[in-house]
N, C-alpha and C positions, 0 to 999 in steps of 0.2 A: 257822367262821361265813362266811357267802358275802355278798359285797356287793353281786351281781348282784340286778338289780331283778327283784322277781318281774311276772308279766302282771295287767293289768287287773282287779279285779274287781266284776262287775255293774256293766258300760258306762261303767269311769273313762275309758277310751280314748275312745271315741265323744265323752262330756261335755266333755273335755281336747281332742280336734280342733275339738268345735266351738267352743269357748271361744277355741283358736287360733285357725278361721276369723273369729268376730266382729272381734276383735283387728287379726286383720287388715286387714276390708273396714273398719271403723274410721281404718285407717291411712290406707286410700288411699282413701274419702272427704275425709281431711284433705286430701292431697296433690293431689286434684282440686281441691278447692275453693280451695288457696291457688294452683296454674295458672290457674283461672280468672278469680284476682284480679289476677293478674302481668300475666294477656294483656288484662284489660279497662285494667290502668295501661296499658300500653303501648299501646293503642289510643285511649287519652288525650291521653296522650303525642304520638303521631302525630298526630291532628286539634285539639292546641290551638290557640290562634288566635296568629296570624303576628303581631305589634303590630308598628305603623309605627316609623318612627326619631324621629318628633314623640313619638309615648306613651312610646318608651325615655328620650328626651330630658326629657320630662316627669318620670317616675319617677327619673331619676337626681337630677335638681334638688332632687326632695322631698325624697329622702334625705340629699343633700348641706344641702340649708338645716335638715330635721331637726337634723344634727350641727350646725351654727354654731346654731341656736336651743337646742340644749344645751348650748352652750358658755357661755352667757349665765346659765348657770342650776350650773354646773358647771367646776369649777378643771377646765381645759380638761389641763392635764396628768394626771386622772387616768382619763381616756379616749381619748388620744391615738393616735394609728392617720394616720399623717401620708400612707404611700402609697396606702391608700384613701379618703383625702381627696383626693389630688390625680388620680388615676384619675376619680373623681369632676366632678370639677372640670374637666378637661382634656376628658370627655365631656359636660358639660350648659352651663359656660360659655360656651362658642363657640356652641353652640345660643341663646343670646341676647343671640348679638353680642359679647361680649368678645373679643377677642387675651390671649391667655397667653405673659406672658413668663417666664425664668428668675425672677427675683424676682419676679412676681403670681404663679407657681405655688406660690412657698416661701410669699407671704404667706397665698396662699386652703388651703393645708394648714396652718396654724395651726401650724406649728410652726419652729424658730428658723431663723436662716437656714442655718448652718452644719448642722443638722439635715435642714430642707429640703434641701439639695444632696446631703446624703450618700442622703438617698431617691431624690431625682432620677436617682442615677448606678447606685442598684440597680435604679429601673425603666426605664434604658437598656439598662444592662449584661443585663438579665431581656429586653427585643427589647420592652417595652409602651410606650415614650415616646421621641419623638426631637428634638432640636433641630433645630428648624428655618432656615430662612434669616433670616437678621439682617432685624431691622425697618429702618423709614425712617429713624430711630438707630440709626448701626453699633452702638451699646454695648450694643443690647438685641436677645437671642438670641428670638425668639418660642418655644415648645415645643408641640405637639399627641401624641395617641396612634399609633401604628404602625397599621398595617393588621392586625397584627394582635393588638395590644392592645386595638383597636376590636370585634374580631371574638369575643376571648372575655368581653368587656363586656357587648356585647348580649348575646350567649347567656347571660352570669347572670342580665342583666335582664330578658330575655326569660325566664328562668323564674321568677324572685318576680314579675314583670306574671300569669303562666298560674298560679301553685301555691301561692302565698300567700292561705294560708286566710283565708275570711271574717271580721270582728271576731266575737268570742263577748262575751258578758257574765262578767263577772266573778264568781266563783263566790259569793262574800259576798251577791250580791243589790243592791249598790250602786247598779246600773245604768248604769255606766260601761261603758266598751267599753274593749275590748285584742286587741291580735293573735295 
């Protein structure tokens, strides 16, 4: 008994290539089409709009009061997130005139003091936050963002400002909005 395929008959070959050809231009249809979606993100990408350091500063706040207005509403421990609270904070406070010092940073991260420090010294030790020169009170360290804490800040912010989709309505029909 031979296990060799026998040839074609009456045109399976021809049917079977072109079935492969479909198949194929099938494939790379797909594959154009999803380059062409790549390169239109990307061209998105490139010409979104630059927002000022006012609209970064604006949007960081929202967020930041977002979470203290949850917190009113929510045992603030079971949401807790103390070093982007004070990333936060360190970015949008001083945009409306606050000084941050070592204890306002622990107190505007809502979390304990001893808590607050130990964040504080990962997001030293991490290069995003630095103590600054002693206030008009020697006792009290001021703290701002690094140069370059600040700089991968806005770039997040900068893109929930450009790519955070528009509210949709809520699929129920309720008429409420959600993001």
């Amino acid at each position: 008994m031979s296990h060799h395929s026998s040839p074609p008959i009456d045109g399976e070959g021809e049917r079977a290539r072109a079935t492969d050809t479909s198949t194929l231009e099938t494939i790379l249809l797909r594959i154009a089409s999803a380059a062409e979606e790549a390169a239109k993100t990307l061209e998105e990408e490139r010409t979104a709009a630059q927002p000022t350091r006012r609209q970064l500063a604006t949007l960081a706040c929202r967020i930041y009061d977002a979470r203290r207005t949850r917190d009113k509403f929510f045992d603030r421990s079971l949401f807790a997130d103390p070093a982007w609270d004070m990333m936060l904070a360190l970015y949008c406070l001083p945009a409306r005139g606050e000084v941050l010092t070592v204890s306002g940073l622990c107190h505007a991260s809502g979390a304990t003091m001893s808590t607050a420090l130990r964040w504080q010294g990962d997001l030293i030790d991490a290069g995003l936050m630095e103590r600054g020169p002693e206030g008009i009170d020697r006792r009290k360290h001021l703290v701002r963002l690094t140069a370059e804490g600040r700089a991968i800040l806005e770039r997040y912010l900068t893109r929930i400002f450009n790519y955070c989709p528009p509210p949709t309505t809520i699929p129920d029909g309720a008429g409420e909005r959600c993001c």
